[in-house]
Each structure stands twice: as structure tokens, then as C-alpha cells.
N, CA, C and O of each residue as an XYZ file, in Angstrom:
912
protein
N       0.848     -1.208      0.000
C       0.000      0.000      0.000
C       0.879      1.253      0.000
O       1.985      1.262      0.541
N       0.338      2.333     -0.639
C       1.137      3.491     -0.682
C       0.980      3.828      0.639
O       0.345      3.207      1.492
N       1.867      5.289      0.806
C       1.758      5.711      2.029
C       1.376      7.052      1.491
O       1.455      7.855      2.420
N       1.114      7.456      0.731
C       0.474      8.896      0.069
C      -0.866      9.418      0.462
O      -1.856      8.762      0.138
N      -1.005     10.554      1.139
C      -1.747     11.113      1.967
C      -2.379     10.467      3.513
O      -3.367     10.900      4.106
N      -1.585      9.435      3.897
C      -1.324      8.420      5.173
C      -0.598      9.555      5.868
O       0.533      9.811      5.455
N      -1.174     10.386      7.029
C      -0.569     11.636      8.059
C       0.100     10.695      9.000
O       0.512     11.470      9.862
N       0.421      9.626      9.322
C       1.549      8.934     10.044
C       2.988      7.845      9.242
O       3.851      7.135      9.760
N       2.622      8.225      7.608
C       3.438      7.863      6.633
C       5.468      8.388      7.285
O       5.879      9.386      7.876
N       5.809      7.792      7.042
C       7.441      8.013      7.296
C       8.437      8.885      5.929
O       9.664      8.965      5.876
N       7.257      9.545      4.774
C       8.212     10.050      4.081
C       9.095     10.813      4.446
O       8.735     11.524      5.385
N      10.291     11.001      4.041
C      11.266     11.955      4.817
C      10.832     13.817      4.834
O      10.249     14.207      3.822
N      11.024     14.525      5.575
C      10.462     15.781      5.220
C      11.894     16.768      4.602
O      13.084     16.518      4.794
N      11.460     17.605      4.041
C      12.880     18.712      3.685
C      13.561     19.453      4.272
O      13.025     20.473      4.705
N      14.310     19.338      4.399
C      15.005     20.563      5.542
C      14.564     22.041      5.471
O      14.758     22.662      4.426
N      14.184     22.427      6.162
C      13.527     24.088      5.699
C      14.974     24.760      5.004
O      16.143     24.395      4.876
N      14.180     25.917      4.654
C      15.213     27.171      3.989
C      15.052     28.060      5.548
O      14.231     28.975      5.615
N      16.103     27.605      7.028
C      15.851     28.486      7.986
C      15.898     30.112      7.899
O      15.237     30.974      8.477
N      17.023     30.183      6.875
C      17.230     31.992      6.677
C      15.773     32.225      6.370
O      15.165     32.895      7.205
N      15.029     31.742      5.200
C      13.959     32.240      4.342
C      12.813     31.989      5.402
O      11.789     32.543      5.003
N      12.655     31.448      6.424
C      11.446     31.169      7.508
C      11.936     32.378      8.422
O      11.052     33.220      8.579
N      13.218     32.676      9.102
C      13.647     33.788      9.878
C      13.050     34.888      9.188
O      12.492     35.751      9.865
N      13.100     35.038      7.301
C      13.123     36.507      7.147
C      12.082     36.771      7.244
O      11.877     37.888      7.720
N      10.885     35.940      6.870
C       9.368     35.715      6.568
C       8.525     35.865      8.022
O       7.300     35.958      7.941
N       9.168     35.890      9.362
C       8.034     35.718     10.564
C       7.635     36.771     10.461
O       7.960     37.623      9.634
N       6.673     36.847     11.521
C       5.526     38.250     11.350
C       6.165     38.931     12.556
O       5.361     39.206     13.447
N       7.568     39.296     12.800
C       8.049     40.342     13.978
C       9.414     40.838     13.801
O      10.340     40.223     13.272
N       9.441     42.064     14.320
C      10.616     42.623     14.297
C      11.763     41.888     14.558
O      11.840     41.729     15.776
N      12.745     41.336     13.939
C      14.011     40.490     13.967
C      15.092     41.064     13.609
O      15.119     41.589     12.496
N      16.031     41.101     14.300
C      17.420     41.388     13.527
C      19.123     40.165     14.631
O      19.465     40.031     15.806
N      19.491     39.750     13.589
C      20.335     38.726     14.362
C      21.866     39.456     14.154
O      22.527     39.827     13.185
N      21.983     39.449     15.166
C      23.749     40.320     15.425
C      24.793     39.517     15.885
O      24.727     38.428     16.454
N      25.926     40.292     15.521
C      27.637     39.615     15.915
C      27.464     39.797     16.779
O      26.468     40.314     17.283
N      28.657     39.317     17.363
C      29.386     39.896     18.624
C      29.980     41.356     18.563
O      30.784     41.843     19.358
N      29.473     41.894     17.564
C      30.648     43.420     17.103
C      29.331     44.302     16.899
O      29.274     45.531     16.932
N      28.278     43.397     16.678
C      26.811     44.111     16.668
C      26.862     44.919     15.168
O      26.545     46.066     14.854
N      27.319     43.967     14.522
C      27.227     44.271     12.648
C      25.756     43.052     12.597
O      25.305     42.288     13.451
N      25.422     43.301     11.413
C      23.700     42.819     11.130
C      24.297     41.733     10.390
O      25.089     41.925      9.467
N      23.793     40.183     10.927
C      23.964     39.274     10.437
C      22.588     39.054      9.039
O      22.725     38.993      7.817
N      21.415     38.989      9.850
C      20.205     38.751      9.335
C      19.790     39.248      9.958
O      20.257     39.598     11.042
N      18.080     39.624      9.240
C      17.042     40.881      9.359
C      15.801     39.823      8.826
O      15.786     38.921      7.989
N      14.718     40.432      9.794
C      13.350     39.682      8.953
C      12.780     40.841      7.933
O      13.305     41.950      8.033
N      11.959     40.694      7.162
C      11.576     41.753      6.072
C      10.155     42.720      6.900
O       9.803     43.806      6.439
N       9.522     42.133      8.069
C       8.488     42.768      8.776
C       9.906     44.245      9.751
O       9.464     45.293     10.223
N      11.254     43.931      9.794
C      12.598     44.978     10.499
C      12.420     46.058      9.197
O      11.987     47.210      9.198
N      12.965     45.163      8.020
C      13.216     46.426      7.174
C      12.117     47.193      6.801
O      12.346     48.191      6.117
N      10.674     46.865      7.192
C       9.409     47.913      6.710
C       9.481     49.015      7.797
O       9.595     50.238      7.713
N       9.375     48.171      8.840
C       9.400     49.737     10.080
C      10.629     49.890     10.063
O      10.930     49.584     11.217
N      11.765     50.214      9.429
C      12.554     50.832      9.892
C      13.104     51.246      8.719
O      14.328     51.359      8.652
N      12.304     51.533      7.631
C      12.352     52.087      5.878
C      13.614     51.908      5.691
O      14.388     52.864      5.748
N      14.164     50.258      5.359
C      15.343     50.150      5.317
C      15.286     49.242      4.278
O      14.189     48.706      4.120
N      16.605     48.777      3.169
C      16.625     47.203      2.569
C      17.706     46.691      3.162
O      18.563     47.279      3.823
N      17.598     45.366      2.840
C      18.283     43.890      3.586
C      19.628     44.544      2.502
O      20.624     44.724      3.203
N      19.826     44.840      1.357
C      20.948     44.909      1.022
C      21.464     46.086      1.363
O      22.685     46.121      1.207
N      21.015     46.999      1.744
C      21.798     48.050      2.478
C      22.264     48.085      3.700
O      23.046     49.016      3.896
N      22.009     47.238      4.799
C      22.458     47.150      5.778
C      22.912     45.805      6.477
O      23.357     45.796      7.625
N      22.726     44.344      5.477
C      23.588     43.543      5.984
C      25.465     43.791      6.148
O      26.206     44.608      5.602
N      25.678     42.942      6.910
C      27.332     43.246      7.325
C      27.445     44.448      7.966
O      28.613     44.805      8.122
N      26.504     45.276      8.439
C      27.119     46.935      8.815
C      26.437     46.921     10.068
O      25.310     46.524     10.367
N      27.626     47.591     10.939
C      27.140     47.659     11.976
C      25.719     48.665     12.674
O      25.519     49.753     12.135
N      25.124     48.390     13.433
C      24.000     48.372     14.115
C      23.592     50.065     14.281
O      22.496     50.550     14.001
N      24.659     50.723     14.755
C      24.469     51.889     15.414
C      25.213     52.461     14.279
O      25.012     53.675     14.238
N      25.978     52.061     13.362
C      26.463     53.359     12.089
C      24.803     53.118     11.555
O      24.383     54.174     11.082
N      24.048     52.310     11.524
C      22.844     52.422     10.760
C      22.246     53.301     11.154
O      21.996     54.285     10.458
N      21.749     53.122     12.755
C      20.784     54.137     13.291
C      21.543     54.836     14.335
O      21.208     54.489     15.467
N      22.357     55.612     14.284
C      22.681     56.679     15.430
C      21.175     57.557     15.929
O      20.055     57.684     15.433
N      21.863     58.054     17.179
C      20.755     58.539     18.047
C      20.412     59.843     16.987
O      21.235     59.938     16.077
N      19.224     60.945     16.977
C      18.776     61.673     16.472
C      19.881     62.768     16.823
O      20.157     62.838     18.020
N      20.645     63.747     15.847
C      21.358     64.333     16.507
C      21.104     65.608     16.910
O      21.849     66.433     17.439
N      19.283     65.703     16.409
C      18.437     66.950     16.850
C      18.206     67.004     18.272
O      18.228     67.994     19.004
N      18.001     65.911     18.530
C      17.679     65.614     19.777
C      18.858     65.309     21.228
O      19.440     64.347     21.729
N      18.739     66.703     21.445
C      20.292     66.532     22.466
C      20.180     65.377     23.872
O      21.136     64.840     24.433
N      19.035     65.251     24.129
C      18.503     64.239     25.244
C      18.381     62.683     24.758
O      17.677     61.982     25.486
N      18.775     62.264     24.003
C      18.445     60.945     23.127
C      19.136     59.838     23.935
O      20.129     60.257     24.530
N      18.875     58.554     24.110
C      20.002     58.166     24.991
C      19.699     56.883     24.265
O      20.654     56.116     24.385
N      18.493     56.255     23.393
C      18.443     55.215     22.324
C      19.410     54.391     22.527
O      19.385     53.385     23.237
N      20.734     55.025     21.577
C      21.754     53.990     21.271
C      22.573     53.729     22.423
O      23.021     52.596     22.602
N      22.799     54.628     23.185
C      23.763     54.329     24.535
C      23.098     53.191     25.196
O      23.738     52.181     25.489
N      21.914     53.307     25.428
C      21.288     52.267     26.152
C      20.787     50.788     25.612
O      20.378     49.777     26.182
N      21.014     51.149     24.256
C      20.712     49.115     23.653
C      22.400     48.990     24.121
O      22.919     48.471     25.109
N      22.794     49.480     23.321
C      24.555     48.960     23.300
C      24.673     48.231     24.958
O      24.786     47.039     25.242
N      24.603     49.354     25.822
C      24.510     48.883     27.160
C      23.960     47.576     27.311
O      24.626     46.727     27.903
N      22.841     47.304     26.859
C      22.105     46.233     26.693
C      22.516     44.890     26.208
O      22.375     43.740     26.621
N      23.093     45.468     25.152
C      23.700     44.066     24.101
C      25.243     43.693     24.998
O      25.670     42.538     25.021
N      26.054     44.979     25.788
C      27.211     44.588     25.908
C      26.384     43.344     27.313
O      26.851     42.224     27.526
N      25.522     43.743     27.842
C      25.287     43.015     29.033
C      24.357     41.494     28.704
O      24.025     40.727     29.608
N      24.067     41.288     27.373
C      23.461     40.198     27.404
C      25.509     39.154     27.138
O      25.956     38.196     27.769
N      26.143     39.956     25.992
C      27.258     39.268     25.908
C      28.309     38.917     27.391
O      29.164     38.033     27.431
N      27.973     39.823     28.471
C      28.647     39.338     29.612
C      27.969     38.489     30.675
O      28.539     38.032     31.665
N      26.528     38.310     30.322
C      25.965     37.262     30.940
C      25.087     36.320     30.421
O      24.489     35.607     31.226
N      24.886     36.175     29.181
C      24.362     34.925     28.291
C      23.457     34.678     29.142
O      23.276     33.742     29.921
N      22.656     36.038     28.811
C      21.140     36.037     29.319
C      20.574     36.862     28.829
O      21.162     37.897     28.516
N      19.173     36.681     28.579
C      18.501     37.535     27.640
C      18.272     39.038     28.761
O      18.248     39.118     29.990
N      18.125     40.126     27.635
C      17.739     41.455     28.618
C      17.033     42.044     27.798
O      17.356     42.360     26.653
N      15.459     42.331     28.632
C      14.623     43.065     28.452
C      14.242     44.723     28.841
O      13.653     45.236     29.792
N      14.617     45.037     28.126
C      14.394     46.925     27.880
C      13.521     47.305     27.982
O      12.619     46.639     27.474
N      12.969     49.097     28.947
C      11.878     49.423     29.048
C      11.640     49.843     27.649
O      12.385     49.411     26.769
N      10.896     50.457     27.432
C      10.278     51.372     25.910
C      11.130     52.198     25.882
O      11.343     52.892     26.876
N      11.957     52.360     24.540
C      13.184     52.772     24.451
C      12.960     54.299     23.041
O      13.068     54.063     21.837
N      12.634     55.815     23.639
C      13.061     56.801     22.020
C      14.208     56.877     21.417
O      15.113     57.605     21.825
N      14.306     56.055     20.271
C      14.837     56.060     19.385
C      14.532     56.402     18.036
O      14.213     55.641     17.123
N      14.655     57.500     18.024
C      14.208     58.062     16.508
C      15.310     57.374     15.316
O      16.525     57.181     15.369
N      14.270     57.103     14.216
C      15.307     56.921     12.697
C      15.212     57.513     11.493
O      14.360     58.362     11.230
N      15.960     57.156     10.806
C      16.088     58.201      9.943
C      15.345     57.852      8.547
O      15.181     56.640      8.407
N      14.947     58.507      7.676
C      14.278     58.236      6.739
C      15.012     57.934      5.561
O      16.145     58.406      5.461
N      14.560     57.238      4.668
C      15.554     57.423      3.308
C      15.676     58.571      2.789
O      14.842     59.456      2.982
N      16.920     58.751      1.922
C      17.472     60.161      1.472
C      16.002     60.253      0.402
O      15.329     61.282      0.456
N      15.738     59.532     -0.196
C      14.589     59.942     -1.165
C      12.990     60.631     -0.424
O      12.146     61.321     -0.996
N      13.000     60.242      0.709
C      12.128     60.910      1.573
C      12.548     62.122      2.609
O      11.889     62.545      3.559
N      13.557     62.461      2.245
C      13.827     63.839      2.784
C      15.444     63.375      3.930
O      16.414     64.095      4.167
N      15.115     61.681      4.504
C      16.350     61.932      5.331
C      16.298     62.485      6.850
O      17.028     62.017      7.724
N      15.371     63.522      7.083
C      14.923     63.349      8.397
C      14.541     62.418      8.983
O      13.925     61.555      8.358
N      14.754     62.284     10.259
C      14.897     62.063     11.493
C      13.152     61.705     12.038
O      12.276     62.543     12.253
N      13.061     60.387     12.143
C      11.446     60.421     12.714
C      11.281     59.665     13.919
O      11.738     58.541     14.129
N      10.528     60.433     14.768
C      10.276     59.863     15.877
C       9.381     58.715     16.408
O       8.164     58.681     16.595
N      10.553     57.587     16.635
C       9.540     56.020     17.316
C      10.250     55.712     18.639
O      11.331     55.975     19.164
N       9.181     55.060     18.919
C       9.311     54.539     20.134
C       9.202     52.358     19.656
O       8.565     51.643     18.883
N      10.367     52.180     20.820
C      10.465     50.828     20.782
C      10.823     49.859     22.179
O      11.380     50.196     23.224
N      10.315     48.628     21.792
C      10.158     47.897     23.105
C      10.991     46.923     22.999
O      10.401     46.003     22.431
N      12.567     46.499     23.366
C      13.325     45.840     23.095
C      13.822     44.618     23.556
O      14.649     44.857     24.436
N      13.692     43.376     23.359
C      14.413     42.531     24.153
C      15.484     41.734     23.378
O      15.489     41.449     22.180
N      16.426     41.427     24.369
C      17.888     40.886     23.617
C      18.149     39.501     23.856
O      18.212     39.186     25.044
N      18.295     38.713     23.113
C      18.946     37.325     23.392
C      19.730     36.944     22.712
O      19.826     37.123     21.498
N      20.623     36.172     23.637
C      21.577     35.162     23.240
C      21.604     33.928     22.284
O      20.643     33.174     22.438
N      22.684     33.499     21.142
C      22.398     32.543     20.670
C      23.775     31.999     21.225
O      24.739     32.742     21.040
N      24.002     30.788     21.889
C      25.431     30.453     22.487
C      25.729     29.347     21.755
O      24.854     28.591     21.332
N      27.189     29.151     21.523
C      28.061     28.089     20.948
C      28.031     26.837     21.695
O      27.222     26.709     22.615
N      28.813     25.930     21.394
C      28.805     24.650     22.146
C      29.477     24.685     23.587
O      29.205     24.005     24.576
N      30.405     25.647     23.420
C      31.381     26.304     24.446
C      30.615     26.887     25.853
O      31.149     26.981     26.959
N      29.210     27.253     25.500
C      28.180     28.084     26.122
C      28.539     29.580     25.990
O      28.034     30.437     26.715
N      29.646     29.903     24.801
C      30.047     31.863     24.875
C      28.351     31.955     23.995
O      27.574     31.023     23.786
N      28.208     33.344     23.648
C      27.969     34.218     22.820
C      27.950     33.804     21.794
O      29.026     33.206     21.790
N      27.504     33.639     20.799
C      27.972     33.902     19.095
C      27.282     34.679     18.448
O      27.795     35.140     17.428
N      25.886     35.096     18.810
C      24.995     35.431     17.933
C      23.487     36.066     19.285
O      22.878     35.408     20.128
N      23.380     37.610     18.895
C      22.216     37.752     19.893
C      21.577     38.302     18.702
O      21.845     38.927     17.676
N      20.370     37.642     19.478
C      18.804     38.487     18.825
C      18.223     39.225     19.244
O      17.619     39.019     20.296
N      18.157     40.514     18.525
C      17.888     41.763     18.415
C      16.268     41.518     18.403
O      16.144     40.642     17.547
N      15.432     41.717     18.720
C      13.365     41.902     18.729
C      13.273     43.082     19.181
O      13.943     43.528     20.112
N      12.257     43.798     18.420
C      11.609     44.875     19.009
C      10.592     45.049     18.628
O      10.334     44.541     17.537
N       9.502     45.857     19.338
C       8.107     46.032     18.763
C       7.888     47.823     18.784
O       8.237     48.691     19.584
N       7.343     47.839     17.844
C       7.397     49.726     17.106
C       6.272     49.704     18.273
O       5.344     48.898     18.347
N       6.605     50.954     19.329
C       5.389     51.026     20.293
C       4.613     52.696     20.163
O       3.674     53.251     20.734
N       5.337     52.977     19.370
C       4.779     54.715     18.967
C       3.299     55.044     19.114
O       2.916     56.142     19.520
N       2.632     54.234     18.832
C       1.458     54.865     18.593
C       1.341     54.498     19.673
O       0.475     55.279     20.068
N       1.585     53.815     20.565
C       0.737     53.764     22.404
C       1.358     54.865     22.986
O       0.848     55.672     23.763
N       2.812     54.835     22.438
C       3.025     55.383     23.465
C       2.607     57.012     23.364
O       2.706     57.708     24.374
N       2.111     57.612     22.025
C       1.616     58.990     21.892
C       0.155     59.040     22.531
O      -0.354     60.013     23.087
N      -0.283     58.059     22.376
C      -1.871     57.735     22.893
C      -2.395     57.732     24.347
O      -3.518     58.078     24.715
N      -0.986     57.104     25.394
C      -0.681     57.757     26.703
C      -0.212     59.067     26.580
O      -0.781     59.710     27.462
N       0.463     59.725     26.001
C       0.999     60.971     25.742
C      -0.708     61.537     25.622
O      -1.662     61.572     26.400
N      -0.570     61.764     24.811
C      -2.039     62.434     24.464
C      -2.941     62.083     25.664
O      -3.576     63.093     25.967
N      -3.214     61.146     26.383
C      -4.088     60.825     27.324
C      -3.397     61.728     28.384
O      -4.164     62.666     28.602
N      -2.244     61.842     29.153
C      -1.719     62.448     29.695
C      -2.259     64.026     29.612
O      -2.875     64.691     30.445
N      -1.906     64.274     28.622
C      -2.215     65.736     27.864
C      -3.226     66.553     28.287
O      -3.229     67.732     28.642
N      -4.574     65.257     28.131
C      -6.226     65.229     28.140
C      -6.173     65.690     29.730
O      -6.472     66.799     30.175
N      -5.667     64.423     30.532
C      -6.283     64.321     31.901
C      -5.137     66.097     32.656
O      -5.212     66.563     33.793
N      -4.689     66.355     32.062
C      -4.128     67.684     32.816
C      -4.590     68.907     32.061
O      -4.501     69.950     32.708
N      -5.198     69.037     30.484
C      -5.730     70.078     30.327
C      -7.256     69.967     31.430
O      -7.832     70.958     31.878
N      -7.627     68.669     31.660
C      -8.980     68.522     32.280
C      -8.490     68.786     33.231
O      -8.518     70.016     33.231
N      -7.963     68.426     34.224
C      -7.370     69.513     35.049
C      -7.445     70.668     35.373
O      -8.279     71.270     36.049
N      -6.424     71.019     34.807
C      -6.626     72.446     34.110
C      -7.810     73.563     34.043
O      -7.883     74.658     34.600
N      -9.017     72.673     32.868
C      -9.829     73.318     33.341
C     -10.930     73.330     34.385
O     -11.656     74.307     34.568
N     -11.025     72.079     35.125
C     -11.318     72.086     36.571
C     -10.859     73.095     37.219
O     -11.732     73.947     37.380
N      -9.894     73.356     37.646
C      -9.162     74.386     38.612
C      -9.632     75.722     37.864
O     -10.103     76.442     38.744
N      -9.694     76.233     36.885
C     -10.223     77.447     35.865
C     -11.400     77.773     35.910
O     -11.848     78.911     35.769
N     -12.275     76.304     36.212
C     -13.576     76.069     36.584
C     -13.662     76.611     37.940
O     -13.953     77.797     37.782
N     -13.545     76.326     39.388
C     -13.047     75.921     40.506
C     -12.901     77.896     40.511
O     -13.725     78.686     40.970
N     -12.035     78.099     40.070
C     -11.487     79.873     40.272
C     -12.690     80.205     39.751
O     -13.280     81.024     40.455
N     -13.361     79.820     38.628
C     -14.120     81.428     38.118
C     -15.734     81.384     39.017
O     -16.537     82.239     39.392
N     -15.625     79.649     39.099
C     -17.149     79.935     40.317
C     -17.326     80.457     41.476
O     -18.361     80.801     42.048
N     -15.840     80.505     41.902
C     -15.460     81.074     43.026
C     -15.546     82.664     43.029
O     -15.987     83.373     43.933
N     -15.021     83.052     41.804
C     -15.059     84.481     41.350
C     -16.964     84.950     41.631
O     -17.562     85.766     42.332
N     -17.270     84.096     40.824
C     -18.643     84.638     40.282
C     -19.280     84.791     41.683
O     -19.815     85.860     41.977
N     -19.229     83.428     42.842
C     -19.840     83.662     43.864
C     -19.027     85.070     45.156
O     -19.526     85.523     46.186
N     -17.789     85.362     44.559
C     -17.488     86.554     45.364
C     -17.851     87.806     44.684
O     -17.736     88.879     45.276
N     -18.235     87.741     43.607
C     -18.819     89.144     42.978
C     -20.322     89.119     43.006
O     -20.925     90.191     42.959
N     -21.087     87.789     43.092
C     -22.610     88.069     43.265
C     -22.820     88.664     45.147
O     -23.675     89.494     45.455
N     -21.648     87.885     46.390
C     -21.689     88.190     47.607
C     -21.243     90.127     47.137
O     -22.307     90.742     47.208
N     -20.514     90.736     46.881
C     -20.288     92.137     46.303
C     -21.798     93.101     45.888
O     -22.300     94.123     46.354
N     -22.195     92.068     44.673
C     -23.327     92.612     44.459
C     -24.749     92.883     45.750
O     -25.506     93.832     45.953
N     -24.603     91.690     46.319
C     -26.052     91.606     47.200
C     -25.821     92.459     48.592
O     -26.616     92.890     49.427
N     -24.106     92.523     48.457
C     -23.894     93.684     49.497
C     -24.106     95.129     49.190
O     -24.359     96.015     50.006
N     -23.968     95.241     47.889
C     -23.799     96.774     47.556
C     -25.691     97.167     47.040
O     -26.027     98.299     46.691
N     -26.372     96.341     47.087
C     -27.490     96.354     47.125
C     -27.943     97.011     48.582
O     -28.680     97.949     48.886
N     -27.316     96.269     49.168
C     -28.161     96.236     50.597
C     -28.083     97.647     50.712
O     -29.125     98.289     50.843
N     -26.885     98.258     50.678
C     -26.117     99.354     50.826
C     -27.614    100.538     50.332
O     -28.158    101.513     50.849
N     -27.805     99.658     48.950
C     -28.412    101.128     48.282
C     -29.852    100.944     48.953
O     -30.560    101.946     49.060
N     -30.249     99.881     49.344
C     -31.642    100.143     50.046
C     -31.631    100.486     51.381
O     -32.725    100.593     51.935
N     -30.442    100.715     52.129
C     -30.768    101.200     53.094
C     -30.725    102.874     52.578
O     -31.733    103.571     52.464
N     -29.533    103.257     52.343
C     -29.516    104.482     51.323
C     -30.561    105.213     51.071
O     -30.759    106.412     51.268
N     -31.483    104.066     50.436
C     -32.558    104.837     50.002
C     -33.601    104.868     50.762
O     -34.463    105.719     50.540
N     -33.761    103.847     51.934
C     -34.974    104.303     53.351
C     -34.236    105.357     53.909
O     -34.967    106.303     54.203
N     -32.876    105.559     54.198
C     -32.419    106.705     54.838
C     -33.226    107.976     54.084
O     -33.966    108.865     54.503
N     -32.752    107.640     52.874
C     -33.171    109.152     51.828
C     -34.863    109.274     52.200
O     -35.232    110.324     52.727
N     -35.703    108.384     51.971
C     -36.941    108.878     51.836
C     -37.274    109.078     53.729
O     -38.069    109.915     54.158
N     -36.758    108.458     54.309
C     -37.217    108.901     56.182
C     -36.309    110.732     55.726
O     -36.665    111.752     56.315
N     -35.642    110.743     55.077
C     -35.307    112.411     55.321
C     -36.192    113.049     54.439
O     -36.908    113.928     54.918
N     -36.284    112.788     53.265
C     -37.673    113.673     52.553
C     -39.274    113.585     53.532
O     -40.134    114.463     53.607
N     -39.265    112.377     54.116
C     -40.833    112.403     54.816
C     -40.114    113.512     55.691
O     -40.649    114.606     55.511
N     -39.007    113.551     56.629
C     -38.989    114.480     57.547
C     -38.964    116.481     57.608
O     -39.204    117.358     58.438
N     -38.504    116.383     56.134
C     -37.874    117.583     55.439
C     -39.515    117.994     55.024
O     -39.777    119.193     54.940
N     -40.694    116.895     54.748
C     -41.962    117.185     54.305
C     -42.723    117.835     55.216
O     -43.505    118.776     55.081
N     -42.239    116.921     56.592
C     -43.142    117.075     57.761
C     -42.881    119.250     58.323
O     -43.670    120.175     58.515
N     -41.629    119.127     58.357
C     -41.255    120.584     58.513
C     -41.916    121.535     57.423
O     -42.890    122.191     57.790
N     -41.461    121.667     56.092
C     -42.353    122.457     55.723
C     -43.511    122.658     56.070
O     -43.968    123.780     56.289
N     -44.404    121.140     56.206
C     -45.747    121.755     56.276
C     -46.097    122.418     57.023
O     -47.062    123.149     56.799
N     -45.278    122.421     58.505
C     -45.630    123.012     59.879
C     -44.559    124.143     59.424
O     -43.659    124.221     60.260
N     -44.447    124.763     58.675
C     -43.842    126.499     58.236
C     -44.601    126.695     57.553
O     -44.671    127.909     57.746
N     -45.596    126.428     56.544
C     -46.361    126.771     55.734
C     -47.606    126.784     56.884
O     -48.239    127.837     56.813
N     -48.043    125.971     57.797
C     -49.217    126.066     58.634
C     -49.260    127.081     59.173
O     -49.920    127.938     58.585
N     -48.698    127.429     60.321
C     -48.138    128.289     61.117
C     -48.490    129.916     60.794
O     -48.559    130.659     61.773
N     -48.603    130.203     60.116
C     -48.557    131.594     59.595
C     -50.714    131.622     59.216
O     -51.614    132.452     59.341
N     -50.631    130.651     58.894
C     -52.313    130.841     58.478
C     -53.026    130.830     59.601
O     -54.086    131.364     59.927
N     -52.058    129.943     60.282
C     -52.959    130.369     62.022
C     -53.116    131.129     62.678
O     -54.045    131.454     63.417
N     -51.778    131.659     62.364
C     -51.176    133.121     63.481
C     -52.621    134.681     62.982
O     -53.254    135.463     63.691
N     -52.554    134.422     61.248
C     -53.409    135.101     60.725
C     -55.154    134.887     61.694
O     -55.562    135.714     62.510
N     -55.769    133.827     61.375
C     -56.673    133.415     61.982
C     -57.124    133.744     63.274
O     -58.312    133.737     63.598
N     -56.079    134.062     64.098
C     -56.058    134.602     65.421
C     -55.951    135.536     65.697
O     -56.593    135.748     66.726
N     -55.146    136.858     65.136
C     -55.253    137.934     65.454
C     -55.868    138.713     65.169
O     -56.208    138.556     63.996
N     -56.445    139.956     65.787
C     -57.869    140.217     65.890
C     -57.252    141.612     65.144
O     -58.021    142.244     64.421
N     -55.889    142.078     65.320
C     -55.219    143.436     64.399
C     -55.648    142.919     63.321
O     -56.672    143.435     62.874
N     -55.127    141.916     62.648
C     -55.186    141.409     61.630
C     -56.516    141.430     60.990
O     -56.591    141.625     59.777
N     -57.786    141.206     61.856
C     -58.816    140.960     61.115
C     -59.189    142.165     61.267
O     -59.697    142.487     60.193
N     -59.237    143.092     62.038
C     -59.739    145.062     61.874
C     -58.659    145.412     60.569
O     -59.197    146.092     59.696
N     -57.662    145.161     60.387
C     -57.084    145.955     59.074
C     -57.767    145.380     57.925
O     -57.947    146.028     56.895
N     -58.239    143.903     58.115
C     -58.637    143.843     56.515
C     -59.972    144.059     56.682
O     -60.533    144.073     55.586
N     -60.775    144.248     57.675
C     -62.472    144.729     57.411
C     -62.105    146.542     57.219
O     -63.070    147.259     57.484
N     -61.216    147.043     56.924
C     -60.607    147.983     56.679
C     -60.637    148.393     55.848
O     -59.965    149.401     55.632
């Protein structure tokens, strides 16, 4: 009996093409010397990092991407290197916080300098000896989270922001309406003062205007001169 399409058949299988399965995974890959020149690259490295496999095999790591030199605070490359020298002195993998490392664009796209963020971890590939021979470079492009906390950041302190702006102007409003209801009060007493002095200023005239019609009324000279 054949053994053709039999899934416990013993045909022999092919040896993969390992380079061509390395270049093909779906993640950031890059496999380094000991001198941290680019052995191999997966093709998902050279998209985020607008690069080709023939421009940067054999060359080292950091002549590729030096730190941004706009950016006087950059510390990117100091700190993988750090990284890589410490996986080679302890043939152990080392995992990096989220690392700014800006790169650079192709000269046909201007060549500036663009800003990413990356999440790095390093491992060892060791000889029979147990040294070093070969670490793997992984990283994951984390830019867009990490602007998205940025921006969230941003949000929760302009909100802030205008809480406290909020917070001051109600405060305002309720010390200028307490202003107002005082300077009110002010004018209504003001103005019972004013009218108790016109009733009083009323009451006097009338008793100067009375006074004289009486005085008339009573005196008896008075009434012989005008039957006069």
C-alpha cells in the first residue's frame, strides 16, 4: 500500500530554507555579531525601519541608526549597546523598558529624522562552548501607544486644568454676586435713609407753611385791618 496522503506515513520531510522562515516571521528580527554588525534581518525589520536587507547587511548596528542628533537628550543607542554589551557578559537575555529612538528616513524621503518609540528585548544565541555567538535583536514599534498615553496624559491635565479654571471662576462669580447683594443692601438702606429724610424735610415744611395761616386766623389786628 502506498503511504500517500497516510498523516503517520514516514516520508522523509525537507530541511527548511531556515534563513527564508527567519526573514518571513511576522516580527521585528534582527540577528547580530558579537561586534553588533547585522547578520540577518526579517523583512516585517526592514518595513518599520524604511530600510533594505541589502543596504544594511554586514554593517554595523548603530552606524545604521545613530541617536537623532536633533535631539540633544536621546540616549536610544547608549542604552541598547549597554544592553547588548550586558546580554554578551551574561548569556542572558535582557529586556528593555520602551526605548526613544528616533530613525532616519531614506534620502529619497527627505532623510529626516522620525520619531519612534520601541520595546526591546535581547537574546543570546550560544556556541557549544556556552560563549555568545549570535544575539537576537526583537523589538516592537510602540509609537502609537506610546503617543496615545501621551495624548491621554495631555487630556487628563488640560482637564485639570480646566477644573481648577472652573473651581477659580465659580469662586469668582460667587465673590462678585456676595459684592453685588452687598452693595445692594447698601443702596436700600440708602434709600430708606433718603426717603425717612424727605418724609422728615416734608413734615417741617408743612408746619412752616401752617403756622402763619394760624397766626393770621387769630389775630384780631389782623382781622380790623382787613375789614378795613
Amino acid at each position: 500500500m502506498s503511504g500517500e496522503g497516510d498523516p503517520s506515513g514516514t516520508a522523509p520531510v525537507r530541511t527548511p530554507d531556515f534563513r527564508a522562515l527567519f526573514e518571513s516571521v511576522p516580527g521585528l528580527y534582527v540577528v547580530l555579531t558579537r561586534d553588533f554588525r547585522i547578520a540577518a534581518v526579517s523583512d516585517a525589520y526592514l518595513q518599520a525601519t524604511m530600510t533594505r536587507r541589502e543596504d544594511i547587511l554586514g554593517r554595523g548596528l548603530f552606524d545604521l541608526f545613530p541617536d537623532n542628533p536633533d535631539d540633544p537628550h536621546a540616549t536610544g543607542a547608549r542604552n541598547l549597546r549597554a544592553s547588548l554589551h550586558r546580554v554578551l557578559a551574561s548569556s542572558e537575555p535582557d529586556a528593555m523598558a520602551a526605548q526613544k529612538y528616533d530613525i532616519r528616513r531614506p534620502e529619497g524621503e527627505g532623510g529626516a529624522f522620525e520619531e519612534r518609540f520601541w520595546s526591546p528585548v535581547n537574546s543570546p544565541v550560544c556556541g557549544p562552548d556556552g560563549g555568545v555567538v549570535y544575539i537576537i535583536h526583537r523589538v516592537e514599534d510602540v509609537t502609537e501607544f506610546v503617543r496615545l498615553k501621551q495624548r491621554a496624559v495631555e487630556q487628563d491635565m488640560l482637564t485639570n486644568e480646566l477644573r481648577i479654571q472652573g473651581e477659580h471662576l465659580e469662586a469668582e462669580v460667587f465673590r462678585r454676586a456676595q459684592e453685588i447683594q452687598e452693595a445692594n443692601r447698601h443702596l436700600r438702606e440708602a434709600k430708606e435713609r433718603i426717603t425717612q429724610q424727605n418724609d422728615e424735610v416734608a413734615r417741617l415744611l408743612a408746619g412752616t407753611w401752617a403756622a402763619p395761616a394760624a397766626w393770621q386766623g387769630d389775630d384780631p389786628a389782623a382781622e380790623a385791618v382787613h375789614e378795613v
